[in-house]
DRENROKOL-48266 format. One record per residue (C-alpha): residue in three letters; y, z, x. Coordinates in Angstrom, 2 decimals. Each point is the difference from the previous one (the first is absolute). Layout:
<sites>
<site residu="ALA" y="Y" z="Z" x="X"/>
...
</sites>
This chain:
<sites>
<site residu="UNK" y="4.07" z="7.89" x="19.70"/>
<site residu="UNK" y="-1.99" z="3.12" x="-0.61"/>
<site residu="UNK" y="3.54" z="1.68" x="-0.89"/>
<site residu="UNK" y="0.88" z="-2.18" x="-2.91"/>
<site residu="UNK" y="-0.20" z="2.30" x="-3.11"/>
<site residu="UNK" y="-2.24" z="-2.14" x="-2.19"/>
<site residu="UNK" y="-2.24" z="-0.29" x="3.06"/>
<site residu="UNK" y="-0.39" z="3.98" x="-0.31"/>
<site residu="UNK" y="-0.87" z="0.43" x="-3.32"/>
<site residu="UNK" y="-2.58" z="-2.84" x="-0.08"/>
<site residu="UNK" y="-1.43" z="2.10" x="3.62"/>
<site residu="UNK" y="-0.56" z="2.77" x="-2.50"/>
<site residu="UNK" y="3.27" z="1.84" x="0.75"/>
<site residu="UNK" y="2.21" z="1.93" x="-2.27"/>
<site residu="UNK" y="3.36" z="-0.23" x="0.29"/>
<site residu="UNK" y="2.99" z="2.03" x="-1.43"/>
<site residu="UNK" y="1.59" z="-3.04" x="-1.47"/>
<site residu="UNK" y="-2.50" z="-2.78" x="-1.21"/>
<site residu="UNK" y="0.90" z="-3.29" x="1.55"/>
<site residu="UNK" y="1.22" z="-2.24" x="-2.91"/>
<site residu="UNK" y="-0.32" z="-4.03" x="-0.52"/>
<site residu="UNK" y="-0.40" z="-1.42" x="-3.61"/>
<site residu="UNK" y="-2.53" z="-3.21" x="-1.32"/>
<site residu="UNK" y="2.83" z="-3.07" x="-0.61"/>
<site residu="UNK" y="2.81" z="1.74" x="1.98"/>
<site residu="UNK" y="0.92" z="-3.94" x="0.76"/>
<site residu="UNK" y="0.90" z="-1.36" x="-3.64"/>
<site residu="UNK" y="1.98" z="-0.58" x="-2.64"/>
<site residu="UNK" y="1.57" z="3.69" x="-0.20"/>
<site residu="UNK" y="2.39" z="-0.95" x="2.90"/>
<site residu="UNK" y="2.79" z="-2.31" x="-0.06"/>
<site residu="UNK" y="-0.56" z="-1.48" x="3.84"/>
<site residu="UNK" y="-3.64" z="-0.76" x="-0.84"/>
<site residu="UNK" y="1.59" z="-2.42" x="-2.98"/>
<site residu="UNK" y="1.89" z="-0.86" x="2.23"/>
<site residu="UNK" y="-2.76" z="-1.40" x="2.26"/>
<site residu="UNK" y="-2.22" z="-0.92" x="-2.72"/>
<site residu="UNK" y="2.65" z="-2.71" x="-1.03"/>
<site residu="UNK" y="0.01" z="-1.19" x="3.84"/>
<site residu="UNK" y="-3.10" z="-0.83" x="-0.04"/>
<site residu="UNK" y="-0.55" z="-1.61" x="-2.96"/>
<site residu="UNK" y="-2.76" z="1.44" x="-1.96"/>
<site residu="UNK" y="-2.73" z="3.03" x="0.31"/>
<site residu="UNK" y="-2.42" z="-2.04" x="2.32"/>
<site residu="UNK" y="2.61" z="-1.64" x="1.77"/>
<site residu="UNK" y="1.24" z="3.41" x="1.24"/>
<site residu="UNK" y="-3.58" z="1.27" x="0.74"/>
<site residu="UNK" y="-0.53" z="-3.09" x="2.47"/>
<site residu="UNK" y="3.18" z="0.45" x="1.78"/>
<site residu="UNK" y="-0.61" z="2.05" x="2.27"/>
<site residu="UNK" y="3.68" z="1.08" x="0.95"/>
<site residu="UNK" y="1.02" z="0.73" x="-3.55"/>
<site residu="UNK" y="-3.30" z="1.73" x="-0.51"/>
<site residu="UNK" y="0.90" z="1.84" x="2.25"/>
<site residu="UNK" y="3.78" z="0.55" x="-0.59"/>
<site residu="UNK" y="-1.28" z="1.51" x="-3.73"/>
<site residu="UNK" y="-2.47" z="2.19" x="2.13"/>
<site residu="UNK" y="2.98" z="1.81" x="2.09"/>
<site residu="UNK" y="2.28" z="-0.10" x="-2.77"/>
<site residu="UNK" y="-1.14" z="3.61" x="-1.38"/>
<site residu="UNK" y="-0.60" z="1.42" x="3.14"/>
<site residu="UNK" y="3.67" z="-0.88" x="0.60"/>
<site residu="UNK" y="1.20" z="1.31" x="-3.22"/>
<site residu="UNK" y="-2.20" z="3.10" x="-0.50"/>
<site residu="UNK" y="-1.56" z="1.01" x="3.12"/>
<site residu="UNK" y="-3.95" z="-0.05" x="-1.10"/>
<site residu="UNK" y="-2.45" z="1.16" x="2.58"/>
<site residu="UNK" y="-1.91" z="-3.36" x="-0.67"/>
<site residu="UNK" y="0.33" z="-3.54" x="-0.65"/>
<site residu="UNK" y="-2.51" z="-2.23" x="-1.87"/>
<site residu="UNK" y="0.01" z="-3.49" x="0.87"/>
<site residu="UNK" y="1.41" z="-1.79" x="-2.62"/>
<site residu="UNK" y="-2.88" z="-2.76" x="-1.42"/>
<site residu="UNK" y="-2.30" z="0.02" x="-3.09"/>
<site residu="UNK" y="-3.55" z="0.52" x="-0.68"/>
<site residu="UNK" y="-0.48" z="-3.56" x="-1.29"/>
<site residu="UNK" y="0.65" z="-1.88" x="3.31"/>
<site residu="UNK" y="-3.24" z="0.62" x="0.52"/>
<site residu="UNK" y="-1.35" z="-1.88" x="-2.50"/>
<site residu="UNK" y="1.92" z="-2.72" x="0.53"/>
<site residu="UNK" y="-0.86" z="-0.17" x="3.66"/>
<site residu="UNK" y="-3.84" z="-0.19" x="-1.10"/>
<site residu="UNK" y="1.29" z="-2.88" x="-2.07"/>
<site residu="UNK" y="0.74" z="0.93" x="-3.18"/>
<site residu="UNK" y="3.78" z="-1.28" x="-1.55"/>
<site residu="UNK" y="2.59" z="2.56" x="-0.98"/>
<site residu="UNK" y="2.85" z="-0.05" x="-1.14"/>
<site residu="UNK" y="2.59" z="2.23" x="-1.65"/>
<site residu="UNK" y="1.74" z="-0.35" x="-3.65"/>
<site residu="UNK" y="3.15" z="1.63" x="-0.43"/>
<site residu="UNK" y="0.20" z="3.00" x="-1.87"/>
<site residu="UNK" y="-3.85" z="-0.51" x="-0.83"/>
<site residu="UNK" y="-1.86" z="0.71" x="3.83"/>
<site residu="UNK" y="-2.49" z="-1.68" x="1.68"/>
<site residu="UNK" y="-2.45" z="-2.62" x="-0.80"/>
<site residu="UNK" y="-3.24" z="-1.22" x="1.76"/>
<site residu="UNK" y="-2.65" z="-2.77" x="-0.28"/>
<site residu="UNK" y="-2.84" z="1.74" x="-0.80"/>
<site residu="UNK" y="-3.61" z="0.59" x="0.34"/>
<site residu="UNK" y="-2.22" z="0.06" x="-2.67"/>
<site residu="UNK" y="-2.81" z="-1.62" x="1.24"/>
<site residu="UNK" y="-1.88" z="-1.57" x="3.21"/>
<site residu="UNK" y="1.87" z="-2.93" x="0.10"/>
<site residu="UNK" y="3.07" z="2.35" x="0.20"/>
<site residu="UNK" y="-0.78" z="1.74" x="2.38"/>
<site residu="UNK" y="-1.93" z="-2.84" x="2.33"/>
<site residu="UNK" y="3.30" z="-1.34" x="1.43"/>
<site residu="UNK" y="1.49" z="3.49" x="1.04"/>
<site residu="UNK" y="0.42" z="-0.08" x="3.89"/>
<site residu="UNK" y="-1.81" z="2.88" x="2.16"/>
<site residu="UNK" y="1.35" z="2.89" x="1.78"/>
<site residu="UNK" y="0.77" z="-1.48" x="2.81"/>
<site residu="UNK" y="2.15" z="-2.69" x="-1.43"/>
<site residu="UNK" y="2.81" z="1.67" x="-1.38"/>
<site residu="UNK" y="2.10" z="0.47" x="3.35"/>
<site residu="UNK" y="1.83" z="-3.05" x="-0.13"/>
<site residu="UNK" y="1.50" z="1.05" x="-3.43"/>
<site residu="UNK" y="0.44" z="3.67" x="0.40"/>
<site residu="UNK" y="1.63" z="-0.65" x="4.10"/>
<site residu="UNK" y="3.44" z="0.64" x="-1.51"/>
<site residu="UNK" y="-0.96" z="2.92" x="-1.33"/>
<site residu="UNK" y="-1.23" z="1.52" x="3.06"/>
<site residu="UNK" y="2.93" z="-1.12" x="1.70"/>
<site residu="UNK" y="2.07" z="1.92" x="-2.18"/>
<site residu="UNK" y="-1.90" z="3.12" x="0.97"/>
<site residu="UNK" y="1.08" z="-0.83" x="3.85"/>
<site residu="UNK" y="3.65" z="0.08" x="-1.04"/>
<site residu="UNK" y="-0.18" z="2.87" x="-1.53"/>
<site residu="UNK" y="-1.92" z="2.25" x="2.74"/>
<site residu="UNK" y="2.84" z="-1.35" x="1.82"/>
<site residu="UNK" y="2.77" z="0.50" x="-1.89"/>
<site residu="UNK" y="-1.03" z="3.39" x="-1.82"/>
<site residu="UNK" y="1.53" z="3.43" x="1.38"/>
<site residu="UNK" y="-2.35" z="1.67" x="2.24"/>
<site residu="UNK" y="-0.79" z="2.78" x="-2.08"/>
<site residu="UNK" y="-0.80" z="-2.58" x="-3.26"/>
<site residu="UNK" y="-3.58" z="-0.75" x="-0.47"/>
<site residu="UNK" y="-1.09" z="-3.30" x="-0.79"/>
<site residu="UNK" y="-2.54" z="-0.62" x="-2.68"/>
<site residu="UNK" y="-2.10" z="-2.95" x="-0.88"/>
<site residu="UNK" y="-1.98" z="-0.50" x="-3.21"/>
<site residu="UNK" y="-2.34" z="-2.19" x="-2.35"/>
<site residu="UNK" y="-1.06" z="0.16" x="-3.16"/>
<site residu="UNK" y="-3.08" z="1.45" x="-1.01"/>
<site residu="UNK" y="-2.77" z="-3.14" x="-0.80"/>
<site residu="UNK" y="-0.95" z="2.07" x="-3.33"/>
<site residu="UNK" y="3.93" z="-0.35" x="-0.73"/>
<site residu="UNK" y="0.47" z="-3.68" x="1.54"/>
<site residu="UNK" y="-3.13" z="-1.38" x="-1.75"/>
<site residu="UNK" y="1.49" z="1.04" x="-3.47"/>
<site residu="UNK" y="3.26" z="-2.15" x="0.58"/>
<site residu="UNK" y="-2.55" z="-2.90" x="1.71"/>
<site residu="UNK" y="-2.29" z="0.15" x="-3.03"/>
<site residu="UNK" y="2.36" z="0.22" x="-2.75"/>
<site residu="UNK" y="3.03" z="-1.87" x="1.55"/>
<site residu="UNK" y="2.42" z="2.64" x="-1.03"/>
<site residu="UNK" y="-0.21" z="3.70" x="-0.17"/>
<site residu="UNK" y="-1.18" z="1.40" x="-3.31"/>
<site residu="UNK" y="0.69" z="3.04" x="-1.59"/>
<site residu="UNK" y="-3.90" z="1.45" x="0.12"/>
<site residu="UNK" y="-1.17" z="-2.56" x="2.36"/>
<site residu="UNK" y="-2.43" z="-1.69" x="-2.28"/>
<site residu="UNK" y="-0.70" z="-3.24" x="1.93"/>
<site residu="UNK" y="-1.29" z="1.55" x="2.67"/>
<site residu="UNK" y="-2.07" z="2.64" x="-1.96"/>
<site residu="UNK" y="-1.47" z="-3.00" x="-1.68"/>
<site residu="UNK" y="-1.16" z="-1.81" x="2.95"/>
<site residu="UNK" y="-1.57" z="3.09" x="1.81"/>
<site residu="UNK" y="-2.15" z="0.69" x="-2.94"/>
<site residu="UNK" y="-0.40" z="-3.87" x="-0.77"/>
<site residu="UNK" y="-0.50" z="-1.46" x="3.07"/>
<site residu="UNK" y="-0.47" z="2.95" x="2.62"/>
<site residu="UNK" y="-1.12" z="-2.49" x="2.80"/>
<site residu="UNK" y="3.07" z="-2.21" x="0.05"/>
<site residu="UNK" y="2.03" z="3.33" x="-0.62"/>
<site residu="UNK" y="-1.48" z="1.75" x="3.30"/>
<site residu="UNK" y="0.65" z="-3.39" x="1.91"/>
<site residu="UNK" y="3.77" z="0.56" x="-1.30"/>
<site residu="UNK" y="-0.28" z="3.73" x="1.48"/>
<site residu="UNK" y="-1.85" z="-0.89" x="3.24"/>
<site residu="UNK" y="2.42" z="-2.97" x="0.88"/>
<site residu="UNK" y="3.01" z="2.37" x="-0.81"/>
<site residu="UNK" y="-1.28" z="2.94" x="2.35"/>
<site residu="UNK" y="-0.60" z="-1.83" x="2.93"/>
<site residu="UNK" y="3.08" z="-2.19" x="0.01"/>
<site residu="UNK" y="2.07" z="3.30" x="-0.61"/>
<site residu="UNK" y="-1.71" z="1.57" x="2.76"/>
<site residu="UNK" y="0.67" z="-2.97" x="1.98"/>
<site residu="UNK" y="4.27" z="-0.25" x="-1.26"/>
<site residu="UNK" y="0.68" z="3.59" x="0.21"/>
<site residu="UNK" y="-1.38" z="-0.33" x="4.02"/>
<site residu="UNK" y="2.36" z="-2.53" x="0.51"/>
<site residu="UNK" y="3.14" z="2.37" x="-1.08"/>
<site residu="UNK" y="-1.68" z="2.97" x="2.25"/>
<site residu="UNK" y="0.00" z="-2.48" x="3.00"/>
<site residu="UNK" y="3.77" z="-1.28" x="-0.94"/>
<site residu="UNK" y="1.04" z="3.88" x="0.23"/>
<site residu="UNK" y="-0.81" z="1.47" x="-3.82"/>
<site residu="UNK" y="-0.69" z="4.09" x="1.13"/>
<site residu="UNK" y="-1.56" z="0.73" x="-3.05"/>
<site residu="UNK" y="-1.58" z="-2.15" x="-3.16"/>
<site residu="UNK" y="-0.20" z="0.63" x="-3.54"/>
<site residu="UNK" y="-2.42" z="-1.09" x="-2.77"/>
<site residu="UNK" y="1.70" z="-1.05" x="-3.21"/>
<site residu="UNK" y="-2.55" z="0.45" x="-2.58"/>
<site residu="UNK" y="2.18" z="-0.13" x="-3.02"/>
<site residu="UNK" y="-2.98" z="-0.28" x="-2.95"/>
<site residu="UNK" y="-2.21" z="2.26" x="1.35"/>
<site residu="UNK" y="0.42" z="2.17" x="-3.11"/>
<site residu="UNK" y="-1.71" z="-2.79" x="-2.13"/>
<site residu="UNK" y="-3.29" z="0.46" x="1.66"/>
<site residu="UNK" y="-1.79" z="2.76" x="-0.82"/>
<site residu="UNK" y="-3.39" z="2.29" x="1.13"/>
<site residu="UNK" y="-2.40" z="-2.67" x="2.45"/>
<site residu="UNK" y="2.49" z="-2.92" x="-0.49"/>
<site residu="UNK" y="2.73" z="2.19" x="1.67"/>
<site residu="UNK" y="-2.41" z="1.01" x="2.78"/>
<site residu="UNK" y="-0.85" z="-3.67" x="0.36"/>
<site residu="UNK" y="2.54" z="-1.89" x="-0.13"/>
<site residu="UNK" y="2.91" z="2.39" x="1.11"/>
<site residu="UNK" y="-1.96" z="3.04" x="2.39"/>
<site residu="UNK" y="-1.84" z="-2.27" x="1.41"/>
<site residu="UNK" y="2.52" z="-3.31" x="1.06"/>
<site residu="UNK" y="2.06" z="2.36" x="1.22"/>
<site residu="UNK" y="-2.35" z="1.79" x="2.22"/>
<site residu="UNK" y="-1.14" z="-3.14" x="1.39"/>
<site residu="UNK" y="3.61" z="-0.87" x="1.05"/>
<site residu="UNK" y="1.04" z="3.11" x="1.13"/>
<site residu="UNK" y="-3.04" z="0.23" x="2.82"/>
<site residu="UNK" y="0.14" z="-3.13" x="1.29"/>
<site residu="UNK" y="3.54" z="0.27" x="0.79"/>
<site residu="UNK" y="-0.38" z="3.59" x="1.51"/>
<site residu="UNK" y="-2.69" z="-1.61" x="1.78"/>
<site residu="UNK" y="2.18" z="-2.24" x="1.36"/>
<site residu="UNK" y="3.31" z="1.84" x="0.30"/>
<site residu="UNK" y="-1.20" z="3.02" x="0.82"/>
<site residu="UNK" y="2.49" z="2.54" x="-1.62"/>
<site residu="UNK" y="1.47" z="-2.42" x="-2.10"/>
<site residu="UNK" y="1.05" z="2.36" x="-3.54"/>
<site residu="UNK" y="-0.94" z="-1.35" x="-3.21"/>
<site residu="UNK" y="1.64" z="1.12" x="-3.26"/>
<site residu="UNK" y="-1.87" z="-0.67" x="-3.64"/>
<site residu="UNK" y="1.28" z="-0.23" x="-3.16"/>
<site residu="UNK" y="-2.29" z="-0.32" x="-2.76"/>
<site residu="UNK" y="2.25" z="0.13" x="-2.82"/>
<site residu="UNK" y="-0.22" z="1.70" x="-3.01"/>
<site residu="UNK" y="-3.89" z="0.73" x="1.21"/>
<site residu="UNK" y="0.32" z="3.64" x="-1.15"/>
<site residu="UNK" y="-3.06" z="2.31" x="0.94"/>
<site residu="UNK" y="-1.00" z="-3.24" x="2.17"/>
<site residu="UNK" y="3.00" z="1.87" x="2.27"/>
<site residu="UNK" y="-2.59" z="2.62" x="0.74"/>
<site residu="UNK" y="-2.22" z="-0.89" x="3.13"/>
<site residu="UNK" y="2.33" z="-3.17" x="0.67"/>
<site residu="UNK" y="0.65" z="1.02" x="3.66"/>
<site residu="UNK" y="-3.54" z="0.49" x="0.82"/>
<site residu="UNK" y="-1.64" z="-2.92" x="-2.08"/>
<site residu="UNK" y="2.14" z="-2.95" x="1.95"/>
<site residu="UNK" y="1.22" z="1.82" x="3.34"/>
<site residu="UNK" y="3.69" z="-0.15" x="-1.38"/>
<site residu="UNK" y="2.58" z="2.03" x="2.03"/>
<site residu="UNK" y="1.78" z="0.44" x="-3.23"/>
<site residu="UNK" y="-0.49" z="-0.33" x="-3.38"/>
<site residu="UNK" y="3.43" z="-0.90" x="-2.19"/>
<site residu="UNK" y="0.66" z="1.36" x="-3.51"/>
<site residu="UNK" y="1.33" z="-1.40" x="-3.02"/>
<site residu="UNK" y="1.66" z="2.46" x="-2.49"/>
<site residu="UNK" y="-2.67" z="0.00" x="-2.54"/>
<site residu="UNK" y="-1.30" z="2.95" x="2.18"/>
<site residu="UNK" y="1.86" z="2.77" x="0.23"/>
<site residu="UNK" y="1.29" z="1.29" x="3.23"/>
<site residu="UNK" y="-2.30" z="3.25" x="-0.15"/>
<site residu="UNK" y="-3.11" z="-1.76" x="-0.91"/>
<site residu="UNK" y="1.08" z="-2.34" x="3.39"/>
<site residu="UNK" y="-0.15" z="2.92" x="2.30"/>
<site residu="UNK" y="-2.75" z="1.82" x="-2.06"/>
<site residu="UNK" y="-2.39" z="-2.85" x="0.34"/>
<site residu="UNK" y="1.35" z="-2.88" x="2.35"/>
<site residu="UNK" y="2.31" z="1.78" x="2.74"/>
<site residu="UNK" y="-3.20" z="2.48" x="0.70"/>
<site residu="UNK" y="-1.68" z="-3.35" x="2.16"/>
<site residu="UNK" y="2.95" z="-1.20" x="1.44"/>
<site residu="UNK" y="3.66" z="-1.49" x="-0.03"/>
<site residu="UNK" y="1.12" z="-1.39" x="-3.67"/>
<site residu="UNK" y="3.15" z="-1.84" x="-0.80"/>
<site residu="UNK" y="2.09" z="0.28" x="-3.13"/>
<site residu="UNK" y="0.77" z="0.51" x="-2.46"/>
<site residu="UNK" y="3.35" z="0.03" x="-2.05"/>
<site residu="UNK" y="0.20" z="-1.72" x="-3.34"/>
<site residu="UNK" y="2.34" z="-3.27" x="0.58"/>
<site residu="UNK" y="1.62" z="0.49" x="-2.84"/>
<site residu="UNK" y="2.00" z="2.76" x="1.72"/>
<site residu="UNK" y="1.56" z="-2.81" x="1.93"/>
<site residu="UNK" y="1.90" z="-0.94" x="-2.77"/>
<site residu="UNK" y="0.94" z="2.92" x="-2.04"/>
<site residu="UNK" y="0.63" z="2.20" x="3.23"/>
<site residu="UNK" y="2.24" z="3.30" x="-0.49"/>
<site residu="UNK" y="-1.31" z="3.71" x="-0.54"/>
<site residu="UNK" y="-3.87" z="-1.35" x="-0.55"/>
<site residu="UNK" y="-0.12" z="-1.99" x="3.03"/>
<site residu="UNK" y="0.73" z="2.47" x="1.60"/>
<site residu="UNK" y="-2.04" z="2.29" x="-1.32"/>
<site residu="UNK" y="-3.00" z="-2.45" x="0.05"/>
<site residu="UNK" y="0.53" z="-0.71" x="3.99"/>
<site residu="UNK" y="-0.34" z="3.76" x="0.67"/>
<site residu="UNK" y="-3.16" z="0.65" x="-2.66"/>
<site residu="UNK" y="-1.60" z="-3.01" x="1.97"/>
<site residu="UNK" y="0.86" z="1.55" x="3.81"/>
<site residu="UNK" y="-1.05" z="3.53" x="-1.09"/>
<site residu="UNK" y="-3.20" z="-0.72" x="-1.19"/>
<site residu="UNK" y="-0.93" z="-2.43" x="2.73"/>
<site residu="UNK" y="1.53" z="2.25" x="2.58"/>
<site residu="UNK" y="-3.08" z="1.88" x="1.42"/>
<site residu="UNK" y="-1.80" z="-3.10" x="1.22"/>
<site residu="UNK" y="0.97" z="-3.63" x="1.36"/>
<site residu="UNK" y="2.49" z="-2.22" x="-2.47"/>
<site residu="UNK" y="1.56" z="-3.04" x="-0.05"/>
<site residu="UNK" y="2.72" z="0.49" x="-2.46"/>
<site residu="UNK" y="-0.17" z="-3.34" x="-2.37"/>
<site residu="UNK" y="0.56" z="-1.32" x="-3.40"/>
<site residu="UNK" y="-3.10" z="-0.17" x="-2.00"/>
<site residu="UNK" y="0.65" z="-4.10" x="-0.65"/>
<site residu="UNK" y="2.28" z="-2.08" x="1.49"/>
<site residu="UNK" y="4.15" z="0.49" x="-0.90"/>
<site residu="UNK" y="0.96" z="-1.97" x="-2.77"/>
<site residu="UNK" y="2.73" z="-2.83" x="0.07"/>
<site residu="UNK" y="2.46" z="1.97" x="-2.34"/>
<site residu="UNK" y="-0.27" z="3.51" x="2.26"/>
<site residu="UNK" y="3.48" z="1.33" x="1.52"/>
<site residu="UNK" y="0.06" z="-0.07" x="4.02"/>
<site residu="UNK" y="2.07" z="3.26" x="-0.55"/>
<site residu="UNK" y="-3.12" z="0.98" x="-1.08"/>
<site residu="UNK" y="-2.13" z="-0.45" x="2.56"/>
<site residu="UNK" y="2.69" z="1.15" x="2.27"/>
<site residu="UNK" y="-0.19" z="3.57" x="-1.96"/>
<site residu="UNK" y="-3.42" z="0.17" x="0.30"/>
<site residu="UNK" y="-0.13" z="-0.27" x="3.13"/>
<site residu="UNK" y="2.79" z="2.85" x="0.39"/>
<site residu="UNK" y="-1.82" z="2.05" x="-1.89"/>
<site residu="UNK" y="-3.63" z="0.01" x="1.90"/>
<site residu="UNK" y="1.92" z="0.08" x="2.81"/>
<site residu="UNK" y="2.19" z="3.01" x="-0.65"/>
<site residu="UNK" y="-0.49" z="3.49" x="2.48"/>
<site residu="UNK" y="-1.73" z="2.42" x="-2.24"/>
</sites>
């Protein structure tokens, strides 16, 4: 284990060549993940199966040889295993039931009841510690309960996450109930996918950016921090990787502030400001636009070597800065990962 690549960097080790995965490397992008998708019905359908979950796990290790594989699910199972309904609308996303007041909230199960729902999930992560190459790490994740409570408050996701905004300031009690419940149940499901065989887990906090000066220490630092101790205190070693999105000079201090192993960029930073103020405490992950995924050529490559250059004197995870977009070119991909890979 300790010679898997990703392992390395998030030890603190620089490498010549950054190990490489990228957020949504299972989707839409790639014709045999259609393919699967179509199997299995619809979107939740193929997140509770656990062998076609897993099938759209391996299928770009297969194709493009990434040092990691993320277990295919989505942040919103959660939710729905603490009893909230969800549901998907084509073309449209996700929708909740949600909580806007006590008598919301009152029926939600607790953190120990959301096993029976979630069990194909975590048997999905036993495939795949199985099935993966030997050198391929395996990582688990959750969503972030600042970013989960905005889709559980509002229903939907919202463009500035006003819903949830309104109910911390309105109704800060009930909010912090929201935030509690979601902090200890993810502590609780992302335990479950280290004991199933996840090696490393990673802390999807997509609206981070929204929250800003003591709301962001509140309500992202500090959820966060509580996770990532008591699952180091009870996988001892076990790497963490945060991604406050969009969180800006909220970056700065991240590592230290919640005990992350490493902290993942989006590309509203650039990658110089990531190594002058983020790489300095520790591993960071990113952070190439998406958007180079589909309009590739000369400035992909270009990009992929600005990105490895400036990251190269500390540890990196070469990533996107989001997740790949359903109209990107797998040729794409495949010449990124040519070019970070090429002998210098």
């Amino acid at each position: 284990m300790s010679e898997k690549t990703i392992l390395k960097a998030l030890k603190g080790e620089t490498q010549q060549v950054p190990p490489i995965w990228m957020m949504r490397q299972a989707g839409r992008y790639l014709p045999e993940y259609r393919a699967t998708r179509a199997q299995a019905g619809d979107f939740l359908s193929l997140c509770y199966n656990p062998e076609l979950a897993a099938e759209v796990t391996l299928q770009p290790i297969r194709r493009f040889g990434f040092d990691a594989a993320i277990l295919f699910a989505d942040i919103l199972l959660l939710p729905q295993a603490l009893g909230a309904d969800l549901w998907f609308v084509t073309g449209e996303g996700p929708r909740l039931s949600t909580i806007t007041s006590e008598a919301d909230f009152t029926p939600m199960k607790g953190k120990d009841d959301i096993h029976e729902v979630l069990a194909p999930v975590y048997e999905t992560v036993k495939i795949l510690s199985r099935e993966l190459p030997k050198e391929t790490t395996l990582i688990g994740f959750a969503g972030a309960p600042w970013t989960v409570a905005t889709y559980m408050i509002a229903g939907r996701g919202t463009p500035d996450q006003g819903p949830a905004h309104a109910l911390r300031e309105g109704n800060n009690a009930l909010f912090e109930k929201i935030i509690d419940l979601l902090t200890v149940s993810t502590i609780e499901y992302l335990d479950m996918q280290i004991q199933a065989g996840a090696e490393v887990v990673k802390i999807f906090d997509s609206w981070a950016g929204s929250l800003k000066g003591e709301a962001f220490e509140k309500y992202a630092v500090e959820p966060t921090r509580r996770i990532t101790s008591e699952l180091k205190k009870r996988h001892p070693g076990i790497p963490v990787i945060g991604f406050p999105r969009e969180a800006g000079d909220g970056y700065i201090g991240f590592h230290a502030k919640t005990g992350v192993d490493c902290v993942a960029l989006d590309n509203s930073v650039t990658p110089e400001w990531g190594a002058a103020n983020v790489q300095k405490d520790g591993c960071v992950q990113g952070n190439l636009a998406s958007s180079h995924m589909v309009t590739g050529g000369q400035g992909l490559i270009d990009e992929v070597r600005h990105v490895r250059d400036a990251f190269s004197k500390g540890p990196h995870i070469f990533n996107l800065g989001h997740g790949i977009t359903p109209d990107a070119d797998p040729d794409n991909v495949s010449l990124m990962i040519e070019t970070l890979r090429e002998t210098r």
